[in-house]
Backbone as a ProteinNet text record, in pm:
[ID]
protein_1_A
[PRIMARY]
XXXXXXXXXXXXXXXXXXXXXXXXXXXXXXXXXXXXXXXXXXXXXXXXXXXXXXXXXXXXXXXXXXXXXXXXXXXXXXXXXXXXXXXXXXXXXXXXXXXXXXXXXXXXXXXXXXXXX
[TERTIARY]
-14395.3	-14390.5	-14446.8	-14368.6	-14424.6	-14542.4	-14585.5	-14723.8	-14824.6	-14939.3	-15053.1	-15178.4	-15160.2	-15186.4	-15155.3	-15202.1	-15128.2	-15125.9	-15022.5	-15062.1	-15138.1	-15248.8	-15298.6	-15273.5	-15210	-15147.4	-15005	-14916.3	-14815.4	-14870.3	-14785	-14824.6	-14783.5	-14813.6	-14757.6	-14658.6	-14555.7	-14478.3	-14404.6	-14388.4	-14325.3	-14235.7	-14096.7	-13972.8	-13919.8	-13863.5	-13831	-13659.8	-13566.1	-13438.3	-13340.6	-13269.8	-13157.3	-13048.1	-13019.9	-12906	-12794.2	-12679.4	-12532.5	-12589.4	-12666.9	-12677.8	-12768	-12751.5	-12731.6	-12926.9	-12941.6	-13143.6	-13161.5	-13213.5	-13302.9	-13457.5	-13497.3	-13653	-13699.8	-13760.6	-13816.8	-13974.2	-14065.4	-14179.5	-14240	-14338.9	-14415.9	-14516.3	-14576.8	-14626.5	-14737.2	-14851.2	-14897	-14979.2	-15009.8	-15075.8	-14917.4	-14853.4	-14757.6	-14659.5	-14638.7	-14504.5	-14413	-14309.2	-14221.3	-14107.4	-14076.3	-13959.9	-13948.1	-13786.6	-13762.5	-13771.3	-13764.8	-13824.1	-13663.4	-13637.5	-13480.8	-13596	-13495.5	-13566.2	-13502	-13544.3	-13446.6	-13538.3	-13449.8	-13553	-13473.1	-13525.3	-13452.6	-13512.3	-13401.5	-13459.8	-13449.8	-13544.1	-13549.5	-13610.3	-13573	-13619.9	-13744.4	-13829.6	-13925.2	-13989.8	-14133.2	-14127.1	-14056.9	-14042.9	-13980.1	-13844.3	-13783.4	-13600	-13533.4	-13461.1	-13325.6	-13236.9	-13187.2	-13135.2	-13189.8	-13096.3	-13070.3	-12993.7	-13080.1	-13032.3	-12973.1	-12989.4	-12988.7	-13023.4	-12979.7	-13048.3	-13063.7	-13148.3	-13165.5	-13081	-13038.3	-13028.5	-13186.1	-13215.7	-13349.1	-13330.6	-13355.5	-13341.7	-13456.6	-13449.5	-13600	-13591.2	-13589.6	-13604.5	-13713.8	-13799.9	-13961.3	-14026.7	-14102	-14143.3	-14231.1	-14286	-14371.1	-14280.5	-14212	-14113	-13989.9	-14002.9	-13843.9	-13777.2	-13597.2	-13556.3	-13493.1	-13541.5	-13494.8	-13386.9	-13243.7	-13170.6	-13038.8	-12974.8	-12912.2	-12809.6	-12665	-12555.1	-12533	-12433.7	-12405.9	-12377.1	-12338.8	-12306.8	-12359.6	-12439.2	-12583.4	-12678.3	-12700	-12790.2	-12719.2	-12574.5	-12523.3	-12533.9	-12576.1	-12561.8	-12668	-12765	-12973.9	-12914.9	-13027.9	-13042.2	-13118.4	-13104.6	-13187.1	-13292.4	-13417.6	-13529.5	-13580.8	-13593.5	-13669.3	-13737.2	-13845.8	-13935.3	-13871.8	-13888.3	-13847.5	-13953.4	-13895.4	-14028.7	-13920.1	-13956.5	-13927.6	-14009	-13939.6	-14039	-13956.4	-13971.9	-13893.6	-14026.5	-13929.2	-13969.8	-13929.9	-14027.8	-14008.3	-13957.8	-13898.2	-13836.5	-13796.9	-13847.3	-13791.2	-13677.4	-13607	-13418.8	-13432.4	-13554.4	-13539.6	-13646.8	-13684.7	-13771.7	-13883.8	-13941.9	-14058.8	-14171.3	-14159.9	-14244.9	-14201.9	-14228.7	-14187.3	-14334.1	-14289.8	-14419.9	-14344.6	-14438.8	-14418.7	-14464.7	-14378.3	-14448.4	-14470.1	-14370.8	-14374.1	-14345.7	-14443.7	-14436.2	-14396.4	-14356.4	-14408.3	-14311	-14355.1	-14213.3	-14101.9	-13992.7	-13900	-13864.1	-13915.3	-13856.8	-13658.5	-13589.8	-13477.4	-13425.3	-13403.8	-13352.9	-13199.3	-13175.7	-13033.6	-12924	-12824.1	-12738.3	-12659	-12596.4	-12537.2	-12432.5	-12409.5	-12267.2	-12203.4	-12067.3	-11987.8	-11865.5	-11814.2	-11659.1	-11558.2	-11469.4	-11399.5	-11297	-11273	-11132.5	-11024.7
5882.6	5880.8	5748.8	5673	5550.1	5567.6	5667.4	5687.7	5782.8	5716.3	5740.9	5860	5792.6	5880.3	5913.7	6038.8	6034.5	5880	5921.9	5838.1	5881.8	5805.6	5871.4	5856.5	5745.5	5757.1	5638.7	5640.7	5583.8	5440.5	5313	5207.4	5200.9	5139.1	5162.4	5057	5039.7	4969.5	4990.7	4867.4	4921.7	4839.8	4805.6	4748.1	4738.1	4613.8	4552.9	4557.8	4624.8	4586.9	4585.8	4497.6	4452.8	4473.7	4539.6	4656.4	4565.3	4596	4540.8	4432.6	4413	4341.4	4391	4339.6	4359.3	4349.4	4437.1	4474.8	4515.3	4349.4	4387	4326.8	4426.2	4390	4400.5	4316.4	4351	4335.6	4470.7	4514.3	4558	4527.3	4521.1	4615.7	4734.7	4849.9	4786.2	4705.9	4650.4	4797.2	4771.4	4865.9	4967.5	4975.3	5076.9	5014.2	5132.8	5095.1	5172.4	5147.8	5245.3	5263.8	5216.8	5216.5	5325.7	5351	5525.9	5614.3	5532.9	5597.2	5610.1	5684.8	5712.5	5702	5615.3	5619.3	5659.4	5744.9	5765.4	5725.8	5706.8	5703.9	5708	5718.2	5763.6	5744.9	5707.6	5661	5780.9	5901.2	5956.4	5942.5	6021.2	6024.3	6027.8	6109	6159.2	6237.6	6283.4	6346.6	6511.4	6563.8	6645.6	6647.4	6527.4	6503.3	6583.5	6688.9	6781.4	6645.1	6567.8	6463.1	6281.8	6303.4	6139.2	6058.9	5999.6	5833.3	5697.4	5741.9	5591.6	5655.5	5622.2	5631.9	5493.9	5501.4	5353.1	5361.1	5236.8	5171.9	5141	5199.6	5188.5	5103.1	4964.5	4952.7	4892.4	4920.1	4858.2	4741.5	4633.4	4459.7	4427.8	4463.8	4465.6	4574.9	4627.7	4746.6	4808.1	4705.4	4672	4707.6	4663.8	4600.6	4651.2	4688.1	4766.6	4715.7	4720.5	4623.9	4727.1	4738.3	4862.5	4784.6	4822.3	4805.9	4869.8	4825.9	4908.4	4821.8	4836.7	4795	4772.7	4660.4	4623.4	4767.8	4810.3	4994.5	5021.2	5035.7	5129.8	5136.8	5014.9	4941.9	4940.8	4961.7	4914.4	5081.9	5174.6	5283.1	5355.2	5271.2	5268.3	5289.1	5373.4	5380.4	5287.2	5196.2	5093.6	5052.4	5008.1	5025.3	5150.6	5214	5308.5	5312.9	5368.6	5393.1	5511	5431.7	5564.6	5600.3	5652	5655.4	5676.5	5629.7	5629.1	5650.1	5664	5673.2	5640.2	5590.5	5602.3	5674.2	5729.6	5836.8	5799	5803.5	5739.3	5909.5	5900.8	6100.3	6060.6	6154.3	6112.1	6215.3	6204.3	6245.5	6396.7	6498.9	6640.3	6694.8	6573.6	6565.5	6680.7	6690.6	6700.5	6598.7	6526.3	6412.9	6403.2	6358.7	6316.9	6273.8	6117.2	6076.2	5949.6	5954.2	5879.5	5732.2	5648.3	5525.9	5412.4	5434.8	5375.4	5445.7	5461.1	5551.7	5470.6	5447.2	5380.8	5411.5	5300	5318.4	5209.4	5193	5112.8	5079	4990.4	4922.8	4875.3	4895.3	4832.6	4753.8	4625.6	4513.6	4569.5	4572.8	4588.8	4435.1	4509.7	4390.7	4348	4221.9	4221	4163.1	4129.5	4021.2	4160.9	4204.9	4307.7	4253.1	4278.3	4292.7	4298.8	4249.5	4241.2	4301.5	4454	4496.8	4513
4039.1	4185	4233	4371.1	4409.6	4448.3	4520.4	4598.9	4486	4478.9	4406.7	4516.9	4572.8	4716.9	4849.1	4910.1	5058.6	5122.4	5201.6	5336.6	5418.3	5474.5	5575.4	5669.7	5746.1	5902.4	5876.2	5952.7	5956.9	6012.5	6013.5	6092.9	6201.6	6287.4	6423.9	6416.1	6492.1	6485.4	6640	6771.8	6862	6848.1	6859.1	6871.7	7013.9	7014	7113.4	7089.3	7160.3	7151.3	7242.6	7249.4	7315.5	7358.3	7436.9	7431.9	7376	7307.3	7298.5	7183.3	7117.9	7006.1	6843.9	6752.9	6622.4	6615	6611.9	6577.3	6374	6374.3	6247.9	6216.4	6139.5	6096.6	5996.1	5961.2	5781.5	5841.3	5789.7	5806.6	5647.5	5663.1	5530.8	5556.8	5450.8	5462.1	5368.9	5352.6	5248.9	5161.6	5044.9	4983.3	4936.7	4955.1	4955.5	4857.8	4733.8	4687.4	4697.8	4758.3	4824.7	4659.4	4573.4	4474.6	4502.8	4460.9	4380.8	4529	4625.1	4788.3	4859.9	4914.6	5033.9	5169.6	5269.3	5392.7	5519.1	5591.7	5752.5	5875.5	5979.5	6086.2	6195.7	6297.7	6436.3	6579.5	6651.6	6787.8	6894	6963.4	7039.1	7206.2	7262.8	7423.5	7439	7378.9	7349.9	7214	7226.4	7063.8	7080.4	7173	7170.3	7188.4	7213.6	7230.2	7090.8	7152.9	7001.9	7002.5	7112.3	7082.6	7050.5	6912.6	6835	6888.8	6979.4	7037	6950.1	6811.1	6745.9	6580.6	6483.8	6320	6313.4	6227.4	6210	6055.1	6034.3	5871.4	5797.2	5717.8	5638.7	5488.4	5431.8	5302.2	5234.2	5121.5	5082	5014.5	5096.1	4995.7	4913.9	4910.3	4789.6	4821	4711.5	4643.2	4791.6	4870.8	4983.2	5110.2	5097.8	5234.6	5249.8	5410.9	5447.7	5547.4	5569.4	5676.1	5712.7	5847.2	5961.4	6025.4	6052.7	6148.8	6206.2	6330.4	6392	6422.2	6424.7	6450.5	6652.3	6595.2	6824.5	6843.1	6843.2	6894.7	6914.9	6788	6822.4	6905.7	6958.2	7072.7	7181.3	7207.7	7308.3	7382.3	7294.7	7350.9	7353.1	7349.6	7436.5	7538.7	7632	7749	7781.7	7873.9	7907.6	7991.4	8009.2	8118	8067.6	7961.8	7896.6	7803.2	7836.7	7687.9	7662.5	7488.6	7403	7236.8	7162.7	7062.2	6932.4	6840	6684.8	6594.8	6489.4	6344.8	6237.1	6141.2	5985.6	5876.6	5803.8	5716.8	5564.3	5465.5	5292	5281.9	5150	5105.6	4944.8	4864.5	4757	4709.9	4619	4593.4	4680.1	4625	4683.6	4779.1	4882.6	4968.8	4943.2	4788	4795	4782.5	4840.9	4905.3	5010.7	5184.4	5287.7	5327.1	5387	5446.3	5591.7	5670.2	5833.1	5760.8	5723.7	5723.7	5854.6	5978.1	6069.9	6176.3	6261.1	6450.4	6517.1	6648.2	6812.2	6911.5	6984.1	7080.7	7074.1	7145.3	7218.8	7296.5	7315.6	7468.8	7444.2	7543	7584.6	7663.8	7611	7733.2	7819.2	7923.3	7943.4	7909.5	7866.1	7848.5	7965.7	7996.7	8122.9	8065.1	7930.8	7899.3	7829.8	7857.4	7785	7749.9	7643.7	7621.3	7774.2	7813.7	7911.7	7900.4	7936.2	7896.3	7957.8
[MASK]
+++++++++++++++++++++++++++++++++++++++++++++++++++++++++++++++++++++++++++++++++++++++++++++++++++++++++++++++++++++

């Protein structure tokens, strides 16, 4: 198993994104080896929202380090001028392991340049 011990709290992490454009981040969990780790995460209204605003893309570039991101779509279809709140989640193959490696919120820029149809 990558983790030797719990986690004890997730990192905070708040993201800044842009409506109508391509959001990526590579964030480093230090102390943490994520290998052998599946990751999800998701952009909601609130912590109680039933609705998924956004999944993120989760991949792991070093044993340490993960690059969260979201396609022009995906962003283009933020609600904008809103706080919102996320998290990504480490899981291993039969999610008996699940742990919060990153909480916060999101801010959304509105976009004003669109496709012209």
């Amino acid at each position: 198993m990558a983790f030797e011990e719990p986690i004890r709290r997730a990192a905070p992490w708040h993201a800044y994104i842009q409506q109508g454009s391509t959001f990526q981040r590579t964030i480093t969990v230090p102390g943490l080896d994520m290998t052998d780790l599946s990751f999800r995460g998701q952009i909601r209204r609130n912590h109680r929202s039933n609705e998924v605003l956004a999944e993120y893309t989760v991949e792991l570039v070093e044993p340490d380090t993960v690059r969260v991101s979201l396609d022009a779509a995906a962003t283009a279809s933020l609600p904008a001028r809103r706080r919102l709140v996320h998290d990504v989640e480490a899981h291993n193959p039969d999610e008996s392991f699940v742990a919060r490696i990153l909480e916060g919120r999101v801010t959304v820029s509105p976009e004003v340049t669109r496709p012209v149809i």
